[in-house]
C-alpha positions as CSV (number, residue, x, y, z in Angstrom):
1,X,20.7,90.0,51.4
2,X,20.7,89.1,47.8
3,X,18.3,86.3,48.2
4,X,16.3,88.3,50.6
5,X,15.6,90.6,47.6
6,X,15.1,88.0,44.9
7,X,12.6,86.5,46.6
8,X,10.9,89.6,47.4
9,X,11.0,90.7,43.4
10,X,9.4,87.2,42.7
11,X,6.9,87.7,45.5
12,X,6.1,91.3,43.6
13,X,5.8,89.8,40.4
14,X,3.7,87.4,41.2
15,X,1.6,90.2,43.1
16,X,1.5,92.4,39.9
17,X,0.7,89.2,37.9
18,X,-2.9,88.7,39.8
19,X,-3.6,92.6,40.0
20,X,-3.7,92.6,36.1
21,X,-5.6,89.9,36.1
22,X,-8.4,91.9,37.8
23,X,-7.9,94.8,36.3
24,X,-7.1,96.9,39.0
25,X,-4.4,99.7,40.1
26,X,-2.2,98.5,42.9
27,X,1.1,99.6,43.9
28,X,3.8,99.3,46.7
29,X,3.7,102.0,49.3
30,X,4.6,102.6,53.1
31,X,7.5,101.9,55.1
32,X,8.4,99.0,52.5
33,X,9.0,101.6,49.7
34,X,10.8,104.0,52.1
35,X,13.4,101.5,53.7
36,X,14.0,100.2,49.7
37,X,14.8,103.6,48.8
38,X,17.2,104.0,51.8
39,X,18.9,101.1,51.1
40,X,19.8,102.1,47.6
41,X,21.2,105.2,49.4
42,X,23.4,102.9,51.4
43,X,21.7,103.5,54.7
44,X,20.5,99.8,55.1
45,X,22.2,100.1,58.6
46,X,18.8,102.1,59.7
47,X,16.3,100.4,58.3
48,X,14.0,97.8,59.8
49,X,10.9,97.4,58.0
50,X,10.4,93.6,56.4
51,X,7.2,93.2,55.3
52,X,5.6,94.3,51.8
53,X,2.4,97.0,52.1
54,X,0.3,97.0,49.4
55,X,-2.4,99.2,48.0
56,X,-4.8,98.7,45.3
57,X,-8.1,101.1,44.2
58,X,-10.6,98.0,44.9
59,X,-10.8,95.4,47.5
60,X,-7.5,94.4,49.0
61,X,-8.8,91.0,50.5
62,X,-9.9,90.4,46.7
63,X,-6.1,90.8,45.2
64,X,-5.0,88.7,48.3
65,X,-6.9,85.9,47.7
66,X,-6.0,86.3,44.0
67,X,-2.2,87.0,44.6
68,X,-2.2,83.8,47.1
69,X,-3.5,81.7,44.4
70,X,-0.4,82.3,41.9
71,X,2.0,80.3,45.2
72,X,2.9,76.8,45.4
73,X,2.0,75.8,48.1
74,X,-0.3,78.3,48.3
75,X,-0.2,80.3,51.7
76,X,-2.9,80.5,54.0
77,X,-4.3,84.3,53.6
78,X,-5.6,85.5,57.0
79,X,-8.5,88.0,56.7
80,X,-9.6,91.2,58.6
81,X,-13.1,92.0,57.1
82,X,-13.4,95.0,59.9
83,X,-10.4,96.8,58.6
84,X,-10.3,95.6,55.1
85,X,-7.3,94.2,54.9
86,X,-5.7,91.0,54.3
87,X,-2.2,89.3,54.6
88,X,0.1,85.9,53.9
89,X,3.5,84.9,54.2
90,X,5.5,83.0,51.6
91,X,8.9,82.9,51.3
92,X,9.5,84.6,54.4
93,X,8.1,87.7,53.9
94,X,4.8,89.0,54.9
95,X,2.8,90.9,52.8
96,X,-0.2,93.1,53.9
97,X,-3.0,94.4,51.5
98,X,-5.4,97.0,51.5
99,X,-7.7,98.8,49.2
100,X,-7.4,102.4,49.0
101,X,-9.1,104.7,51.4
102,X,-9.8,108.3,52.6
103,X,-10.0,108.8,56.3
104,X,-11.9,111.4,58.4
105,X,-11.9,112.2,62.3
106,X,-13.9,112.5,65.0
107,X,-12.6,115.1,67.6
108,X,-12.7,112.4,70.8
109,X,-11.1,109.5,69.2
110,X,-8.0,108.4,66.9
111,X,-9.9,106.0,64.9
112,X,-11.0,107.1,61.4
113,X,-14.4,106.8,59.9
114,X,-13.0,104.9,56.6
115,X,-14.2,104.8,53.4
116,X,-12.9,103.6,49.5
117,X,-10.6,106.0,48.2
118,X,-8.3,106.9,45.3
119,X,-4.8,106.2,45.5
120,X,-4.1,109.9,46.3
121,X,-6.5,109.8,49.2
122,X,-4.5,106.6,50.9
123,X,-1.4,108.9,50.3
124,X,-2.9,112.1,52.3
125,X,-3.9,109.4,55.3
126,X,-0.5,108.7,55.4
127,X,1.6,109.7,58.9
128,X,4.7,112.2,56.9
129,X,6.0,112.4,53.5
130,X,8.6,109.8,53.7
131,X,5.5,107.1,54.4
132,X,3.5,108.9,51.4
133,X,5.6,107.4,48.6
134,X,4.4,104.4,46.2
135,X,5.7,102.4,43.3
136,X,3.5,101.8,40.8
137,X,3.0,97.6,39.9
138,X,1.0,98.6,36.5
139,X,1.6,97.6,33.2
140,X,1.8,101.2,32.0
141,X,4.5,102.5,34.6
142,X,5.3,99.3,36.4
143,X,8.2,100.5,38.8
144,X,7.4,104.6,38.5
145,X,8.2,106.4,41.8
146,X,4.7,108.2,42.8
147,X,5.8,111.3,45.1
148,X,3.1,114.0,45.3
149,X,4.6,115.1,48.9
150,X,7.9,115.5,47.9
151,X,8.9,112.5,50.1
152,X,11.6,111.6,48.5
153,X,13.4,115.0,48.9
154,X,12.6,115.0,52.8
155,X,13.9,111.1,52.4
156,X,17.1,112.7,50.7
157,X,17.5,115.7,53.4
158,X,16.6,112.9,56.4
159,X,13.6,115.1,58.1
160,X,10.3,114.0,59.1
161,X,7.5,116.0,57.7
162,X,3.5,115.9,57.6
163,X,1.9,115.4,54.0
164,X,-1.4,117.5,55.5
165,X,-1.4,120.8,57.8
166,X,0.8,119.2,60.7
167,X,-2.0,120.5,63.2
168,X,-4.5,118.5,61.3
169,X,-2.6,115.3,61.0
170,X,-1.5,115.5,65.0
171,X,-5.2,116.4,66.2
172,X,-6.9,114.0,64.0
173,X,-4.3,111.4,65.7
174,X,-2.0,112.0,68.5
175,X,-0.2,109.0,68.2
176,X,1.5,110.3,64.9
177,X,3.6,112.6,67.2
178,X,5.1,109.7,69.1
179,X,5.4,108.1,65.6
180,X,7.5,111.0,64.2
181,X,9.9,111.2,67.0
182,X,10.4,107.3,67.1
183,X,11.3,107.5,63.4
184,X,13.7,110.3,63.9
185,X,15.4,108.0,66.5
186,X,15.2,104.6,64.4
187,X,16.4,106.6,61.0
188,X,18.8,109.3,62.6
189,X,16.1,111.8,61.2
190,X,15.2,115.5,61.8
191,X,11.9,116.6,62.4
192,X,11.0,119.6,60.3
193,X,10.8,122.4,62.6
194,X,7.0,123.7,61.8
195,X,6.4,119.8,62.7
196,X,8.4,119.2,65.4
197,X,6.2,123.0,66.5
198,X,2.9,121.3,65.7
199,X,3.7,118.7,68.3
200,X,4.3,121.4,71.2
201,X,1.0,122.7,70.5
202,X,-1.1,119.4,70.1
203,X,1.1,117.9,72.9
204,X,-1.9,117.4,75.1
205,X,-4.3,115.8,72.1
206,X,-2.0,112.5,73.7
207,X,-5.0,111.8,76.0
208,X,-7.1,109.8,73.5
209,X,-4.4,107.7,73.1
210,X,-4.4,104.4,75.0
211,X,-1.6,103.8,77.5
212,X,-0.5,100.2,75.4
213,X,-0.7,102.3,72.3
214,X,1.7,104.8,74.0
215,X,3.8,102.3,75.4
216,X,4.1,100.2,72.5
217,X,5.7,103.4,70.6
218,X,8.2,104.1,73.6
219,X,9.3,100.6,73.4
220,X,10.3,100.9,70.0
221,X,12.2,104.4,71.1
222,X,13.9,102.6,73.6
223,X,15.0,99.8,71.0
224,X,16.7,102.2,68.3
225,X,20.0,101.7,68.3
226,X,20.8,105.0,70.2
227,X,17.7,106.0,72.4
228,X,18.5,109.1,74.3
229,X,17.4,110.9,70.7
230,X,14.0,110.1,71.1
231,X,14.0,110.8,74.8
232,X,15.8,113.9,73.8
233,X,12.6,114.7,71.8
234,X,10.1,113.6,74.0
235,X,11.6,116.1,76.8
236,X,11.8,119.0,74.2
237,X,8.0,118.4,72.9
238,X,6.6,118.5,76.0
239,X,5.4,114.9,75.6
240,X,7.7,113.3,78.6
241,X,6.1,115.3,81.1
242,X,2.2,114.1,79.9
243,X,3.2,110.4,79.2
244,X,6.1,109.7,81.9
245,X,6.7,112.6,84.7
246,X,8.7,110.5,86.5
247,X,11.3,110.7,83.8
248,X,10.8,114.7,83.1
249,X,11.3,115.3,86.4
250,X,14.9,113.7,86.8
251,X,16.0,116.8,84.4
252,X,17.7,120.0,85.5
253,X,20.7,120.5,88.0
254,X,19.8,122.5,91.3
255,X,22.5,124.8,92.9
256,X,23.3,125.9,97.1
257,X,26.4,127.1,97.9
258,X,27.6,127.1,94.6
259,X,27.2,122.9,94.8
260,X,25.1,121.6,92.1
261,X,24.3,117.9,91.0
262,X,24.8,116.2,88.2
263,X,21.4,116.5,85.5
264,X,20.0,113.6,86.2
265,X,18.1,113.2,82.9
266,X,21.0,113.5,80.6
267,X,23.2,110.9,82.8
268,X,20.0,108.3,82.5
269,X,20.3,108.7,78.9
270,X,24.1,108.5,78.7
271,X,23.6,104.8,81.0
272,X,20.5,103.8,78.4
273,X,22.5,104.6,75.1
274,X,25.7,102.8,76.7
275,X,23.4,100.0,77.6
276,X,21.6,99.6,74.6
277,X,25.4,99.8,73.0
278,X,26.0,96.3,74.9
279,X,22.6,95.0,75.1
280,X,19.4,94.1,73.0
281,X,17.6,93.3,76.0
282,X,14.0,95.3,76.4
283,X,14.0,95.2,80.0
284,X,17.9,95.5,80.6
285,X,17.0,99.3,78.7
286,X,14.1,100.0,81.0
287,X,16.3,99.2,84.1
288,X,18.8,101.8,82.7
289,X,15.7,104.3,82.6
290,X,14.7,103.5,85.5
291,X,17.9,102.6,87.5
292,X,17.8,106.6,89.1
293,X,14.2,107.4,89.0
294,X,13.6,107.9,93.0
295,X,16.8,110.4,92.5
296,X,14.0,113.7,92.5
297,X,12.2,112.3,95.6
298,X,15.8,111.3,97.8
299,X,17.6,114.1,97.3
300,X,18.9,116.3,99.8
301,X,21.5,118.9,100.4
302,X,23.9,119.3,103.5
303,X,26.9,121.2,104.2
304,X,29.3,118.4,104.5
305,X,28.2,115.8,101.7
306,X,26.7,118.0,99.4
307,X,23.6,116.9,97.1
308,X,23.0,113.1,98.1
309,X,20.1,110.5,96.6
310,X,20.1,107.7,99.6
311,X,17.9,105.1,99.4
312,X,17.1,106.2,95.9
313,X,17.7,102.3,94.4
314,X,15.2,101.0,97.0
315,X,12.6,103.5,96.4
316,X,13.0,103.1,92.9
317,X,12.4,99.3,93.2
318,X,9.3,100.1,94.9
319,X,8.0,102.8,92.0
320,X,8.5,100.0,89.3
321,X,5.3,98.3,89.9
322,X,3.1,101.8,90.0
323,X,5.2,102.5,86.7
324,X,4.4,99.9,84.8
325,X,1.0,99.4,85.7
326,X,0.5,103.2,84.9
327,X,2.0,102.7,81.5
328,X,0.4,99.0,81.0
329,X,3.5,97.2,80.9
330,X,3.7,93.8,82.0
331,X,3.2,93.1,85.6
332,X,4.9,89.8,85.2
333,X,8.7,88.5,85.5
334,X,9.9,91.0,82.9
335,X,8.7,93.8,85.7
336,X,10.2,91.9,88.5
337,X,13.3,91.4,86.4
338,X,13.6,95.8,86.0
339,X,12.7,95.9,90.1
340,X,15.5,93.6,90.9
341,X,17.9,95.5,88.4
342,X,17.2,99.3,90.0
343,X,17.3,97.5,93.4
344,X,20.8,96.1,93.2
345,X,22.5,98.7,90.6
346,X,24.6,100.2,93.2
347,X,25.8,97.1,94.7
348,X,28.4,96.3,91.9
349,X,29.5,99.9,92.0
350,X,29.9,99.4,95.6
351,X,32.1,96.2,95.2
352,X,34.4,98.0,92.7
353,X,35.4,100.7,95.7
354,X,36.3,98.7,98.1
355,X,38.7,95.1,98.3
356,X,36.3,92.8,97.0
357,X,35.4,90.0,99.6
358,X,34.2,86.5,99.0
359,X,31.2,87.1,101.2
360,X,30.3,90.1,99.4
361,X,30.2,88.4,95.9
362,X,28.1,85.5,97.3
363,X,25.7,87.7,98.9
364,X,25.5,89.3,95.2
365,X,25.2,85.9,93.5
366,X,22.9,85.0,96.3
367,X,20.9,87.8,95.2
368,X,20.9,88.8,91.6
369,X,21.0,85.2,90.5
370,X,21.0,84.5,87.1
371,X,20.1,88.2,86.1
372,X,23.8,88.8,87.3
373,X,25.8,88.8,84.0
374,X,22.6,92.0,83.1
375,X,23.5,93.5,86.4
376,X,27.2,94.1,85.5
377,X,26.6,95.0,81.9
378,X,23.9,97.7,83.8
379,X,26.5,98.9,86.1
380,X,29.1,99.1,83.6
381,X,26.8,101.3,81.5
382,X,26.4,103.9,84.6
383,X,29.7,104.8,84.7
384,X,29.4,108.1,82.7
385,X,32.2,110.2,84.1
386,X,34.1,112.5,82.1
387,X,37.0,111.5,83.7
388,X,38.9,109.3,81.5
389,X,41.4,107.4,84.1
390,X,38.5,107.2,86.5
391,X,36.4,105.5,84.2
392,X,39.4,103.3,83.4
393,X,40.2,102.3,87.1
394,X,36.0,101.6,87.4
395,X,36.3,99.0,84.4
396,X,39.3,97.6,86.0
397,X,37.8,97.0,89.1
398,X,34.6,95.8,87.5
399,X,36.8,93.1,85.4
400,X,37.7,92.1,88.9
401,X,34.7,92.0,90.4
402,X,33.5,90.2,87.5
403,X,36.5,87.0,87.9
404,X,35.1,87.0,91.3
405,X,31.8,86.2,90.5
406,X,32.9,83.5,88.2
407,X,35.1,82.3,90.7
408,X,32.6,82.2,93.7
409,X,30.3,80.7,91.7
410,X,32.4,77.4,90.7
411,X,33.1,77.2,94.4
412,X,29.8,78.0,95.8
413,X,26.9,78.0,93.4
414,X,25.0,80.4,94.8
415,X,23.1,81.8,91.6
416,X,19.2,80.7,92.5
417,X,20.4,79.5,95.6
418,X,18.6,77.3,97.8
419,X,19.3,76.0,101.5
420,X,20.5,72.6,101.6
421,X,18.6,72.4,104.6
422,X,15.2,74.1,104.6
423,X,12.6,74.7,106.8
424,X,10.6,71.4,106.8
425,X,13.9,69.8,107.4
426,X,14.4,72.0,110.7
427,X,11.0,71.5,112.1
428,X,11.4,67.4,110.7
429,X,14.7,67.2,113.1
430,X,13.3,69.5,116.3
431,X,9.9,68.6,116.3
432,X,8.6,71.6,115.6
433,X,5.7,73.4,114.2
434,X,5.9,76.5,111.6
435,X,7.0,79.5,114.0
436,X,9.1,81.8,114.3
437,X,12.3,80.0,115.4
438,X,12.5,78.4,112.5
439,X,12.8,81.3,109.8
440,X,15.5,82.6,112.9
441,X,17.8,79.6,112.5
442,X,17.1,78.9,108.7
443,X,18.0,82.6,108.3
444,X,21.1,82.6,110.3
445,X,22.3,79.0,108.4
446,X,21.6,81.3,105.1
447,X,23.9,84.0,106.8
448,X,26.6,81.2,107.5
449,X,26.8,80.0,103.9
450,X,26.8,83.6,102.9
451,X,29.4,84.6,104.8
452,X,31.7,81.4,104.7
453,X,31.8,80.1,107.5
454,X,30.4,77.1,106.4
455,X,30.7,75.5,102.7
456,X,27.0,75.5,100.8
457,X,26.4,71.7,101.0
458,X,24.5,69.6,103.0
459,X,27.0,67.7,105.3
460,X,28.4,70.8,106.9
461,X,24.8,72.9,107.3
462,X,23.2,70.0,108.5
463,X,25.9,69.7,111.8
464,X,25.8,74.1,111.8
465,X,22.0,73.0,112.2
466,X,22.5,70.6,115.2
467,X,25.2,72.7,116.8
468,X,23.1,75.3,116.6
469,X,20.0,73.4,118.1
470,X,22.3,72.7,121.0
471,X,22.9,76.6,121.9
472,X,19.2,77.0,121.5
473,X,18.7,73.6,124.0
474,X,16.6,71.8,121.4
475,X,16.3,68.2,121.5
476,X,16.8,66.3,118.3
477,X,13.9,63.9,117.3
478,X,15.0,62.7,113.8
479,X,18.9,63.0,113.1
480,X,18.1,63.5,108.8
481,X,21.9,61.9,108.0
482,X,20.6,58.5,109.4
């Protein structure tokens, strides 16, 4: 940590060095200047930013080039004419500049007409107070706090707060309201009650706001170190509901016969938090979200079992896709990674009930593969009973199920499991062509290995494979062992 800083103080220097060369203003501001000032307030543990922001009252790509210059080696400044901007890395830290700039919105779109600015009017564009602040890097009051928002107090009393008319700074861009309730998760912040008000009534400005926008802010919510505050926010704003229904609408607890369920929002949130407790894993988190999410469209009441959710992990599997394409996540591995998790969530649970069998584990291996360790640390995570001893007999049992696995898997390996015989093998050693017959008996050699009756190796399916040719009066054309 100590180098960390020294380098960044010679990085600053040399910064300050090149803007007095050109004779112009430039100071340290944003989320660079906040986390510095919550460190010295020993809350290091909830900050994140690493990067250096700086401003200057002239052109930001000019002091870049110049600040680059004063390096040896001298790093390679990337440029971004359109915004302004410019930006290198030395020393392992990236720093960002900009000139100074006043902003002004259009009523359909989140992107500011820009123009060159005072120092004050980059601090009035500026999200809440807390990202408002600046250090000066000029000769006259090199290191001088500049606070005309009163950030520092709200920094001091941990709330979020607009530097404009909150109504303003949420209309001009919506985004800002996902931005205050992700910092009030990442910083254990509150939101300043006319603000968090503001965002109730400009809730529904959020649909000028791109979905990969949107879901690049809820990513960062779901990768705080305890989540279920900014879901907790989102829900209370109104903002779930707009952004991700699907989630809203697992909250509340309906009641017949005196028999009510469990909220199903609040338990989701208790399994993410617990996850994200074990597990820095993006997509591991949104299989906790999502691990319940069919719950609203399976459930049903009867007299004898009460509220019940079957088929809830299938149907959940099967909303993944329309979820993530919705919200313009990727449609890749990482989504079929999430599908298999809400698919097989239950079956560990399921194990932990009963005697656990060798054929059940293998089936599991069979099927989680190597996504099986985040499977149990998933199911773990959904055990949110109140119940003290019944959460302790649940992590017993999982420990077992757990020594299974292991054990199964020395004997058996079965993660990523292929057939040691497979279907061009059949059809090689029958004669036949591609039919159905073939997926019958390469399906019930799969079956045999699963369930034990025959080790997972070659030798033994390959005579299964003839035995069962005889029963089915095949001839054998090619014996494959010859």
């Amino acid at each position: 940590m100590t180098k960390r800083k020294d380098n960044e103080d010679a990085v600053i220097a040399k910064i300050a060095e090149a803007a007095q060369e050109l004779g112009v203003d430039t100071y340290l501001v944003g989320g660079y200047v906040r986390d510095m000032l919550l460190k010295q307030a020993g809350e290091a543990r909830n900050t994140e930013n690493k990067d250096i922001d700086v401003v200057c009252v002239g052109s930001g790509i000019k002091l870049a080039e110049a600040a680059a210059s004063k390096f040896s080696p001298r790093p390679k400044v990337s440029v971004f004419k359109n915004f302004g901007t410019a930006m290198f890395r030395v020393n392992g830290i990236e720093v960002e500049f900009v000139g100074a700039r006043k902003e002004s919105y259009q009523r359909d779109s989140r992107k500011p007409i820009v123009e060159d600015g005072s120092l004050r009017d980059d601090q009035l564009r500026r999200d809440f107070t807390i990202n408002a602040l600046a250090i000066s890097l000029n000769p006259g009051n090199y290191g001088e706090l500049i606070d005309p928002f009163n950030g520092l107090r709200d920094l001091r009393a941990k709330r979020i707060k607009t530097p404009l008319d909150p109504d303003l700074t949420f209309s001009d861009d919506p985004l800002r309201m996902l931005r205050a309730i992700r910092f009030a998760a990442q910083l254990h912040f509150n939101i300043d009650p006319v603000t968090l008000s503001a965002i109730v009534r400009n809730r529904h400005r959020m649909e000028i706001v791109s979905r990969e926008r949107i879901s690049d802010e809820l990513n960062k919510i779901i990768m705080t170190e305890q989540p279920s505050i900014g879901y907790k926010l989102l829900l209370e704003t109104g903002l779930l509901e707009l952004i991700f229904p699907e989630m809203a609408q697992l909250f509340g607890v309906d009641v017949i016969r005196g028999k009510g369920h469990k909220d199903n929002f609040f338990h989701t949130l208790k399994v993410l938090d617990n996850t994200a407790a074990s597990s820095g894993n993006l997509w591991l988190r949104w299989a906790a979200i999502l691990h319940d999410i069919a719950k609203p469209a399976t459930k049903r009441f009867n007299d004898k079992e009460g509220w019940t959710f079957h088929g809830h992990d299938a149907l959940g599997a099967q909303m993944v896709p329309q979820i993530f394409r919705r919200l313009k996540l990727p449609l890749n591995e990482k989504m079929r990674f999430v599908q298999k998790m809400v698919l097989l969530h239950l079956r560990p649970i399921s194990l932990a009930r009963e005697n656990v069998t060798d054929s059940a584990v293998r089936r599991l291996l069979f099927e989680a593969g190597d996504d099986i360790d985040e499977l149990m640390t998933l199911c773990e995570a959904d055990i949110t009973s109140a119940n003290i001893s019944r959460v302790k007999k649940y992590m017993k049992n999982f420990e077992l199920v757990r020594r299974k696995l292991k054990e199964v898997e020395e004997k058996d390996h079965l993660r990523n499991w292929q057939p040691p015989v497979s279907g061009d093998m059949i059809m090689e050693t029958f004669g036949l062509k591609p039919s159905r017959i073939v997926g019958e008996i390469k399906e019930e050699l799969k079956e045999a290995i699963l369930d034990g009756k025959i080790p997972n190796d070659f030798d033994e399916a390959y005579a299964y494979l003839l035995k069962k040719g005889r029963e089915l009066g095949l001839e054998v054309k090619k014996d494959l062992r010859k």
